[in-house]
C-alpha positions, 0 to 999 in steps of 0.5 A: 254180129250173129252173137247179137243177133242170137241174144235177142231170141236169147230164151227161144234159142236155148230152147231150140239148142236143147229141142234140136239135142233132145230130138236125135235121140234113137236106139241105134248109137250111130245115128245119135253119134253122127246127128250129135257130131253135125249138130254140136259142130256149131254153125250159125243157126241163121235158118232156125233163128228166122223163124224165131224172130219173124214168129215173135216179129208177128207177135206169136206167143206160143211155143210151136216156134221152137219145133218149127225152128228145129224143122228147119235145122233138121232139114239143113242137117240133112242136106250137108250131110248128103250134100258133102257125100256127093260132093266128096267134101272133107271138112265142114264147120272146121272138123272133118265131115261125116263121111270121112269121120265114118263112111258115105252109107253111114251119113247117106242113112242118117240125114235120111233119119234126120230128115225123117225125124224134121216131118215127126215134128212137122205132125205134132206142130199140126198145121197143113198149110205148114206141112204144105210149105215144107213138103215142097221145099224139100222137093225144090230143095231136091231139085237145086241138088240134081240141077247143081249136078247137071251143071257140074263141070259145065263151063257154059252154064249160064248166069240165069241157070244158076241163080235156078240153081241156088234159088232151089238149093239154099234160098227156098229154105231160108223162104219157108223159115220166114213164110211159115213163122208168119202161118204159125202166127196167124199173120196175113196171106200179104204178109206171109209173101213178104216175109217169103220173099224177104228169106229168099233175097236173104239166102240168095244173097247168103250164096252169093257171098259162099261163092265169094268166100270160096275164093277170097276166104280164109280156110280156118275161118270158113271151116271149110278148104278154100277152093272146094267148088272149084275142085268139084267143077262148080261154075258159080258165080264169080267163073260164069262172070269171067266166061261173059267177061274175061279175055280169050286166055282167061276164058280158056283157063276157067273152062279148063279148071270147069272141066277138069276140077281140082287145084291146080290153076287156084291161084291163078283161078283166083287172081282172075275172078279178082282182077276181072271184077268177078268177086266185085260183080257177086258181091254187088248182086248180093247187096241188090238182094238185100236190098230188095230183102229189107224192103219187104220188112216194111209191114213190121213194126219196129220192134227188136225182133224186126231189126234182128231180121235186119241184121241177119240181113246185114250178116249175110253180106258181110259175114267171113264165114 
């Protein structure tokens, strides 16, 4: 699905691979090397291609699209690379992750010249509401990490916090890359909302579907170890159903995995979210999210552009990896 998806942006997203290429070049070979090693690893560029298709959706027929799309993909760069040294992760999009390849300082350093390099961009595109938007998703984005931190290893976290949790950590940025393609296109006030709200249903939904594919997904495809949030003591989603929901035994089991992290109880960890309806349970708030997601698309003519926001939509629930 994301093959097709990516072919109907097909010029604008060879552009973007080659901007996002061209755009790590630094005089300092490490950071060339570790940018380039986290970029080529793959990946599906959902982020950087909303901002593709909401632009050419609105009827946008410049160029700037692409720089806003590399923002994006730089930003998101950024964040796993600091995201897998705080979570002490090891693979990532099938490959060792960074840290391990070299070392915590060195990914530390580099997201932070990537990051740099996303604001560069940010000043050619010479928009401040766009600059606006931007300047404050990272900051939210900042928020959701420290936030997810604070509720590490917390098993009484509640179903709401953590919604907060991943609305500022995941979905604020899939918002910014629909909301500014719509001010890069001159498009509405109303119009750049919807197209917010749209990306934030959408990667709501995205996480919620992570939180699932943690504990019914299959290593090779996910490219990443299944079970990594709850080695880490994550209490997402389908955990916080079985702590409002499970029987006495089964409550006690995921608090202690909670508390303690690790593999130990995984397949009994994982036969619970099942059987207890938690997996079922994050699914069907995913699928309420994009519901709500597709709604907001109503504005658009349909164009092939609008129904490649659709499938993203799609993708995001029915994806393996």
């Amino acid at each position: 699905m994301v093959k097709h998806i990516h072919a109907i942006v097909a010029d604008d997203f060879a552009a973007l691979n080659h901007k996002v290429v061209g755009e790590l070049h630094s005089q300092v070979p490490l950071i060339e090397d570790i940018g380039h090693y986290i970029i080529e690893a793959g990946g599906k560029r959902m982020r950087p291609t909303l901002v593709l298709l909401c632009a050419r959706a609105l009827g946008y027929q410049g160029s700037q699209h692409v720089d806003l799309a590399s923002v994006i993909e730089f930003l998101h760069t950024a964040t796993l690379l600091h995201d897998d040294v705080v979570d002490m992760s090891e693979m990532r999009r099938g490959r060792p992750t960074a840290n391990v390849k070299w070392d915590n300082p060195s990914s530390v350093l580099v997201g932070d010249f990537i990051y740099s390099r996303a604001f560069e961009l940010l000043v050619r595109i010479g928009s401040m509401p766009i600059m606006d938007v931007m300047a404050t998703t990272t900051n939210r984005i900042s928020e959701g990490e420290v936030l997810q931190l604070i509720h590490k290893k917390n098993p009484d976290t509640t179903e709401a916090a953590y919604l907060q949790v991943i609305k500022n950590k995941t979905a604020i940025l899939f918002a910014a890359a629909c909301s500014t393609a719509a001010i890069l296109a001159g498009a509405s006030a109303t119009v750049q909302q919807q197209l917010h709200s749209f990306g934030l249903e959408v990667g709501m939904a995205f996480q919620l579907i992570d939180d699932v594919l943690d504990y019914e997904g299959d290593a090779a495809e996910l490219g990443k170890n299944v079970g990594d949030d709850l080695a880490e003591g994550k209490p997402t989603m389908p955990l916080i159903y079985v702590m409002q929901n499970g029987s006495p035994a089964e409550r006690q089991l995921v608090t202690n995995a909670i508390l303690s992290g690790g593999l130990d109880k995984l397949d009994d960890i994982i036969s619970i979210v099942r059987n207890s309806g938690g997996l079922a349970h994050t699914r069907q708030l995913a699928e309420h999210r994009i519901t709500t997601a597709l709604g907001n698309l109503a504005a658009l003519a349909d164009t092939p552009w609008r129904r490649g926001l659709e499938l993203v939509a799609d993708a995001a629930v029915n994806r393996k990896n």
